[in-house]
N, C-alpha and C positions, 0 to 999 in steps of 0.2 A: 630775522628768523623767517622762515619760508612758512607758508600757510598750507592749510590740507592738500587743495588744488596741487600746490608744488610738488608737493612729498610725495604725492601719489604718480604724478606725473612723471618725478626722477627714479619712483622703484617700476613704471611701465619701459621706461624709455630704459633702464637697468637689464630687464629682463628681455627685453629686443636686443640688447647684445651680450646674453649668458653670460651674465657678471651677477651671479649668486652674492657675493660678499655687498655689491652695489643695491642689491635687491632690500641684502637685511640690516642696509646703513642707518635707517631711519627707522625702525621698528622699535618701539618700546621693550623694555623687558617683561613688560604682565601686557602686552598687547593679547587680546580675546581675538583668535583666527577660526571663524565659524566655515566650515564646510558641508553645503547641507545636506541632510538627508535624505539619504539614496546615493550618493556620491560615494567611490571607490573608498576615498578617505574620509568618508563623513565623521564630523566632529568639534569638538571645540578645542585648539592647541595653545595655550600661555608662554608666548615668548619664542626668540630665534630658533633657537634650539628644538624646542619643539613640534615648531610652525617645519624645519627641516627634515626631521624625523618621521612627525608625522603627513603629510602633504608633500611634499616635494621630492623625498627619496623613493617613495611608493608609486608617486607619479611615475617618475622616471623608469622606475622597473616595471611596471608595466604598460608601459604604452614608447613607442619611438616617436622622436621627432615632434613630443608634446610641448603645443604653442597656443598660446592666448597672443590673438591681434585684437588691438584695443582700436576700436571703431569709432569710439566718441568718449569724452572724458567730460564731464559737467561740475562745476562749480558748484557745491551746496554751504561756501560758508565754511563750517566746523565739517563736513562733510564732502565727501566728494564719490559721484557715482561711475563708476567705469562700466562700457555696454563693447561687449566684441564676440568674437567667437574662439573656443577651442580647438583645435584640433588635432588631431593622433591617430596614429594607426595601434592596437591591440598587438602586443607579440605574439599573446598565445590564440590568438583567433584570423590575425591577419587583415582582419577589419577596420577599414575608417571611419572617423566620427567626423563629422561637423556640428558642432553643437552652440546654441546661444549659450553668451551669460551675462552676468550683470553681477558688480559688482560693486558693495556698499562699504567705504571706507570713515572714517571717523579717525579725528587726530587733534592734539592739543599739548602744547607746551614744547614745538618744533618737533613730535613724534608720532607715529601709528599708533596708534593704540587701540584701534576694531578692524575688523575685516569680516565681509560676510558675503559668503557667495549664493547666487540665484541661477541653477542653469538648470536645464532640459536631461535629467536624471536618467529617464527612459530612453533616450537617445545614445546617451554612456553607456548604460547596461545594453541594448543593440548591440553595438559595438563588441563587447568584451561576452557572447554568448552564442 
């Protein structure tokens, strides 16, 4: 069984090559997806499905070419912390962002089960204003 470190590692390395289905292989069904507030999707989402709904498909619509590069991936054990940057361009503003963020995972029993994001909120609203 692959440990947090892994899981998170194979849903970064997933999403460096837009394999969606790769991303949500490893996701619990009651996985807690925290987006924080201030963030376009702020929120808490329970499960693939709504981790897709709400975060992912909103992303996409608004912003092109939205990418997280994972910069450093850390080992916590039962946890595992990911540190990189955002980036996107706004449709409706035409604007780029480069924004930090940091990313706090949690997993047990070979699955995701937390997610919880830390980034530069006021920088995203720039962006989109």
């Amino acid at each position: 069984m692959r440990n947090t470190y892994e899981l998170v590692r194979d849903h970064y390395a997933a999403n460096d090559r837009k394999d969606l289905a790769g991303m949500l292989a490893d996701i619990a069904p009651d996985c807690r997806w925290t987006e924080m507030d201030g963030f376009p999707c702020a929120g808490t989402y329970v499960g693939p499905d709504a981790i897709v709904e709400g975060v992912f498909k909103p992303l996409g619509a608004q912003f092109e070419n939205y990418t997280f590069t994972l910069e450093r991936l850390l080992d916590a054990g039962d946890e595992a912390v990911g540190i990189g940057n955002y980036t996107a361009i706004h449709k409706a503003t035409g604007k780029a962002m480069n924004v930090r963020v940091v990313h706090v995972w949690g997993a047990s029993g070979g699955k995701i089960r937390r997610f919880e994001q830390f980034t530069d909120t006021l920088r995203v609203a720039e962006a989109m204003t």
